[in-house]
N, C-alpha and C positions, 0 to 999 in steps of 0.2 A: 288137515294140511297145515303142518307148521310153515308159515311163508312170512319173512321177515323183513318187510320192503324197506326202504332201499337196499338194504344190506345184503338182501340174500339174491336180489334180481341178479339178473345174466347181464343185463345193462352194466348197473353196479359192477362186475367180475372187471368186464371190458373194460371200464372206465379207470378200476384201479390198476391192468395193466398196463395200459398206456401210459398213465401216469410216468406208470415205472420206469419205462421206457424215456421218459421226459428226464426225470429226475437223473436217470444216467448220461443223458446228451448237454444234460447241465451241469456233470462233475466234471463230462469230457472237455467242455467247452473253459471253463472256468481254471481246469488246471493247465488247458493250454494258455490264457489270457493270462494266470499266473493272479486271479483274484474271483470275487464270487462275482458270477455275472446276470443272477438271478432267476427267479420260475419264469417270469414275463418273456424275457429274451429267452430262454431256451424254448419255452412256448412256441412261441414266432418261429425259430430257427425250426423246432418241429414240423409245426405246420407247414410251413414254406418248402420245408426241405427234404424231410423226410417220410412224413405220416403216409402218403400215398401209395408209396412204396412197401411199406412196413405195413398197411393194411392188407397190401392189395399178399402178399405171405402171409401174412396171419390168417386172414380169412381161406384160401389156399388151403394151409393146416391146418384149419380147424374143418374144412370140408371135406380134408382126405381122413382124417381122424374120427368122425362121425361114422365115416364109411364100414370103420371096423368095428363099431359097434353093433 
């Protein structure tokens, strides 16, 4: 078993798309404020505002997409 912790866990996978997810609600935010408004705040504005939502689909698709396998 080649298994390449952290990098290769399913945690890890997650973790780097929400990121992503982040990273985008922080270019949205910053070009609307018209400056950078940094990871910290869009963190927050994440968490607060969005992740729960954005989970509660993600997991969604990834249970219906399990399914066709």
């Amino acid at each position: 078993m080649n298994y390449n912790f952290p990098t290769g866990s399913s945690l890890y996978k997650e973790f780097l798309i929400e990121r992503e997810e982040i990273l985008k609600l922080k270019w949205i935010e910053s070009e609307k404020k018209g400056k950078d408004i940094g990871f910290e705040a869009a963190l927050l504005n994440w968490v607060r505002n969005h992740r729960a939502e954005w989970k509660k689909h993600r997991d969604a698709y990834i249970f219906i997409d399990k399914d066709r396998i």
